[in-house]
N, C-alpha and C positions, 0 to 999 in steps of 0.2 A: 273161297274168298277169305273167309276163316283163316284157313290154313298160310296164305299167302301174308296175312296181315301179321302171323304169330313168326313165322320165318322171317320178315322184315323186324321185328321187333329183338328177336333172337339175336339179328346179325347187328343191329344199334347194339345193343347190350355188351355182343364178342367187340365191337370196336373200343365200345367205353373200356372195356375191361385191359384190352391193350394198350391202350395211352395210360391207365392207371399201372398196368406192369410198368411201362417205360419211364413213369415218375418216380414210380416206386423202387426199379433198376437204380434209372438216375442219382433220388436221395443215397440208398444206400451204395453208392460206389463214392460218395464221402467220408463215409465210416472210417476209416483207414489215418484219413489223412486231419480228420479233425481228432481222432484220440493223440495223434502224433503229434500234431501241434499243442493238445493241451500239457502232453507231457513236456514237450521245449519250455513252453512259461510255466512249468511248475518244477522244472529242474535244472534249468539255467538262469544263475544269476547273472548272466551276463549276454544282451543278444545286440545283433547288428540288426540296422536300419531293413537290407537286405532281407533277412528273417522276416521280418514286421510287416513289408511287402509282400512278401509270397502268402504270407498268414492271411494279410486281407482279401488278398487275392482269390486264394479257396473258400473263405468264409463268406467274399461275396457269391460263390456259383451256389452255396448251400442256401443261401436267401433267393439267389433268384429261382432256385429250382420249387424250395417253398413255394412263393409268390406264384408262380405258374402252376402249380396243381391245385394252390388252391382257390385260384383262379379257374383252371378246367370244372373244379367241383362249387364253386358258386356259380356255375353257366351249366352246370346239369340241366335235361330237362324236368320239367317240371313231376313229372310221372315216375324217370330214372331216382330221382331224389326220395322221391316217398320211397320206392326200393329200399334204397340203397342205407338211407337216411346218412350222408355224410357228416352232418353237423358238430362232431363229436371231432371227425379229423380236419374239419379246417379251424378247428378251436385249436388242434394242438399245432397244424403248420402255421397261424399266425405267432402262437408262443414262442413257437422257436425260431419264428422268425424279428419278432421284438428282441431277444435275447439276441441273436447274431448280430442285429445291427448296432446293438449297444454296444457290442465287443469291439464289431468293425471301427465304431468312433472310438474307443476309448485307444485301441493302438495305433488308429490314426494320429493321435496326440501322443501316444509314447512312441511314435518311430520318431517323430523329432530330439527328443532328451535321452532316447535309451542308452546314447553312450557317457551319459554328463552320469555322475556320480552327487546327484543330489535329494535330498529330500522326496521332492516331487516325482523324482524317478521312481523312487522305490515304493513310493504311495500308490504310485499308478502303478507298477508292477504287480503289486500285490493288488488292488482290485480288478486286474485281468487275469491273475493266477484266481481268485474266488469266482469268480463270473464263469469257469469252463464244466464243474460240476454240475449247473443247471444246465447248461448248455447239452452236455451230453446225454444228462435224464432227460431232457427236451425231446432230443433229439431220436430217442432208442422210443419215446412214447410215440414222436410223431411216426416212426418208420413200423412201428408196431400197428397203430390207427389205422395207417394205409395198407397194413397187408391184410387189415379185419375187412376193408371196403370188398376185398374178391371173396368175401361168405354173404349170401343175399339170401332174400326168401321170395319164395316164388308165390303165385298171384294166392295160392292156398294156406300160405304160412308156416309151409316145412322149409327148413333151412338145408339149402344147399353151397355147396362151393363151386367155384369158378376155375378148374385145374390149368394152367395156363404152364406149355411147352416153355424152354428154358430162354428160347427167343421172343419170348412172346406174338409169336408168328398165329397159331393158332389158336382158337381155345373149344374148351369140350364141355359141357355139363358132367360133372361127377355125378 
Protein backbone atom coordinates (compact mmCIF):
# COMPACT_ATOMS: atom_id res chain seq x y z
CA UNK A 1 0.00 0.00 0.00
CA UNK A 2 2.84 1.98 1.00
CA UNK A 3 4.71 1.55 -1.90
CA UNK A 4 1.88 2.10 -4.39
CA UNK A 5 0.96 5.51 -2.62
CA UNK A 6 4.85 6.57 -2.84
CA UNK A 7 4.82 5.55 -6.76
CA UNK A 8 1.67 7.75 -7.23
CA UNK A 9 3.20 10.54 -5.53
CA UNK A 10 6.65 10.04 -7.58
CA UNK A 11 4.75 10.07 -10.87
CA UNK A 12 2.57 13.62 -9.63
CA UNK A 13 5.90 15.11 -8.82
CA UNK A 14 7.66 13.66 -12.64
CA UNK A 15 4.49 15.39 -14.14
CA UNK A 16 4.81 18.75 -12.04
CA UNK A 17 8.43 18.61 -13.05
CA UNK A 18 7.57 18.41 -16.83
CA UNK A 19 5.11 21.18 -17.26
CA UNK A 20 7.87 23.22 -15.25
CA UNK A 21 10.64 22.08 -17.87
CA UNK A 22 8.03 23.12 -20.71
CA UNK A 23 7.58 26.78 -19.01
CA UNK A 24 10.92 26.94 -18.29
CA UNK A 25 11.74 25.67 -22.19
CA UNK A 26 8.96 28.20 -23.10
CA UNK A 27 10.33 31.43 -21.04
CA UNK A 28 13.71 30.81 -22.19
CA UNK A 29 13.20 30.36 -26.00
CA UNK A 30 12.51 34.29 -25.60
CA UNK A 31 15.96 35.07 -24.63
CA UNK A 32 16.99 35.61 -28.01
CA UNK A 33 14.49 37.70 -29.25
CA UNK A 34 14.05 40.10 -26.31
CA UNK A 35 17.96 40.87 -26.00
CA UNK A 36 17.40 41.77 -29.86
CA UNK A 37 14.77 43.93 -29.52
CA UNK A 38 16.36 45.69 -26.53
CA UNK A 39 19.28 46.37 -28.56
CA UNK A 40 16.81 47.87 -31.79
CA UNK A 41 15.45 50.72 -29.03
CA UNK A 42 18.78 51.22 -27.72
CA UNK A 43 20.56 51.54 -31.24
CA UNK A 44 18.15 52.88 -33.59
CA UNK A 45 17.19 56.28 -33.51
CA UNK A 46 14.95 55.83 -35.91
CA UNK A 47 12.15 52.78 -35.92
CA UNK A 48 8.84 52.13 -37.90
CA UNK A 49 5.40 51.57 -36.66
CA UNK A 50 6.09 47.83 -38.11
CA UNK A 51 9.07 47.36 -35.63
CA UNK A 52 6.87 48.50 -32.61
CA UNK A 53 4.24 45.74 -33.62
CA UNK A 54 6.36 42.74 -33.87
CA UNK A 55 8.07 44.19 -30.47
CA UNK A 56 4.75 44.05 -28.75
CA UNK A 57 4.03 41.14 -30.26
CA UNK A 58 6.81 39.00 -28.60
CA UNK A 59 6.69 41.01 -25.38
CA UNK A 60 3.15 39.88 -25.11
CA UNK A 61 4.00 35.80 -25.53
CA UNK A 62 6.77 36.61 -22.56
CA UNK A 63 3.89 38.01 -20.18
CA UNK A 64 1.66 35.44 -21.08
CA UNK A 65 4.14 32.75 -20.71
CA UNK A 66 4.94 34.48 -17.10
CA UNK A 67 1.23 34.65 -16.23
CA UNK A 68 0.76 30.85 -16.97
CA UNK A 69 3.52 29.39 -14.77
CA UNK A 70 2.78 31.40 -12.35
CA UNK A 71 -0.40 30.54 -12.60
CA UNK A 72 0.44 26.53 -12.64
CA UNK A 73 2.65 27.38 -9.44
CA UNK A 74 -0.10 29.38 -7.39
CA UNK A 75 -2.56 26.05 -8.19
CA UNK A 76 0.29 23.70 -6.80
CA UNK A 77 -0.79 21.32 -4.44
CA UNK A 78 -0.86 22.08 -1.26
CA UNK A 79 1.83 19.36 -0.13
CA UNK A 80 3.88 20.03 -3.69
CA UNK A 81 4.36 23.63 -2.37
CA UNK A 82 5.66 22.95 0.92
CA UNK A 83 8.30 20.90 -1.29
CA UNK A 84 8.98 22.81 -3.60
CA UNK A 85 8.42 26.19 -1.82
CA UNK A 86 7.87 28.33 -5.12
CA UNK A 87 7.15 31.68 -3.47
CA UNK A 88 10.41 33.23 -4.36
CA UNK A 89 9.65 32.47 -8.25
CA UNK A 90 6.28 33.64 -8.61
CA UNK A 91 7.58 36.80 -6.89
CA UNK A 92 10.09 37.23 -9.65
CA UNK A 93 7.57 35.99 -12.72
CA UNK A 94 5.05 38.68 -11.57
CA UNK A 95 8.09 41.31 -11.59
CA UNK A 96 8.86 40.70 -14.78
CA UNK A 97 5.83 40.53 -15.74
CA UNK A 98 4.63 44.18 -14.28
CA UNK A 99 7.75 45.33 -16.25
CA UNK A 100 6.72 43.83 -19.63
CA UNK A 101 3.53 45.11 -19.51
CA UNK A 102 4.60 48.58 -18.86
CA UNK A 103 6.99 48.38 -21.83
CA UNK A 104 4.08 46.85 -23.85
CA UNK A 105 1.96 50.24 -22.98
CA UNK A 106 4.45 52.54 -23.38
CA UNK A 107 5.27 51.33 -27.21
CA UNK A 108 1.76 51.06 -27.75
CA UNK A 109 1.92 54.89 -27.45
CA UNK A 110 5.23 55.34 -29.40
CA UNK A 111 4.04 53.15 -32.43
CA UNK A 112 1.70 56.06 -33.14
CA UNK A 113 4.47 59.17 -33.06
CA UNK A 114 7.54 57.08 -33.82
CA UNK A 115 7.94 58.56 -37.01
CA UNK A 116 7.04 62.46 -36.08
CA UNK A 117 10.19 64.10 -35.06
CA UNK A 118 9.06 65.43 -31.84
CA UNK A 119 9.63 66.05 -28.37
CA UNK A 120 7.38 63.60 -27.02
CA UNK A 121 8.96 61.02 -29.43
CA UNK A 122 12.10 61.25 -28.10
CA UNK A 123 10.95 61.40 -24.48
CA UNK A 124 9.23 58.24 -25.03
CA UNK A 125 12.03 56.65 -26.78
CA UNK A 126 14.27 57.24 -24.23
CA UNK A 127 12.01 55.94 -21.43
CA UNK A 128 11.61 52.53 -23.48
CA UNK A 129 15.50 52.50 -24.15
CA UNK A 130 15.71 52.70 -19.88
CA UNK A 131 12.90 50.42 -18.99
CA UNK A 132 14.77 47.07 -21.09
CA UNK A 133 17.76 46.85 -18.56
CA UNK A 134 15.38 45.83 -15.86
CA UNK A 135 13.46 44.05 -18.02
CA UNK A 136 16.29 41.88 -18.91
CA UNK A 137 17.86 41.47 -15.04
CA UNK A 138 14.11 40.57 -14.54
CA UNK A 139 14.01 38.30 -16.74
CA UNK A 140 17.55 36.13 -16.46
CA UNK A 141 16.28 36.18 -12.47
CA UNK A 142 12.93 34.92 -13.27
CA UNK A 143 14.49 32.12 -15.80
CA UNK A 144 17.05 31.43 -13.07
CA UNK A 145 14.11 30.92 -10.18
CA UNK A 146 12.55 28.53 -12.45
CA UNK A 147 15.41 26.47 -13.12
CA UNK A 148 16.01 26.39 -8.98
CA UNK A 149 12.29 24.99 -8.75
CA UNK A 150 13.85 21.28 -10.36
CA UNK A 151 16.31 20.99 -6.91
CA UNK A 152 13.70 19.76 -4.19
CA UNK A 153 14.26 18.18 -0.88
CA UNK A 154 12.94 15.13 -0.26
CA UNK A 155 10.58 14.04 2.70
CA UNK A 156 14.14 13.71 4.95
CA UNK A 157 15.79 17.05 3.94
CA UNK A 158 18.68 16.07 1.70
CA UNK A 159 18.44 18.06 -1.41
CA UNK A 160 18.16 16.52 -4.47
CA UNK A 161 17.71 17.28 -8.23
CA UNK A 162 15.24 16.50 -10.76
CA UNK A 163 17.53 15.47 -14.02
CA UNK A 164 15.00 16.06 -16.79
CA UNK A 165 15.95 14.53 -20.57
CA UNK A 166 16.26 17.38 -23.24
CA UNK A 167 12.59 16.74 -24.11
CA UNK A 168 11.36 16.92 -21.14
CA UNK A 169 9.78 13.41 -21.96
CA UNK A 170 11.09 11.77 -18.88
CA UNK A 171 12.47 12.39 -15.72
CA UNK A 172 14.84 10.52 -13.18
CA UNK A 173 15.78 11.22 -9.62
CA UNK A 174 19.65 12.06 -9.63
Amino acid sequence: MRALAFRQETHHMQRVFQRLCQYYQQLTSYRRRLLNIAVVFRRDPRLYPMQCSAAIKHLEAITSCARQCQTFLNDLDPQITKLMRPYGCIEKLKKLEEQVTETILALAMFESICQAITYERVELHMLIRSQFPPIIASYEDAASQLMAQFVVEDKYGQAGALCLRTHGEEAQQC
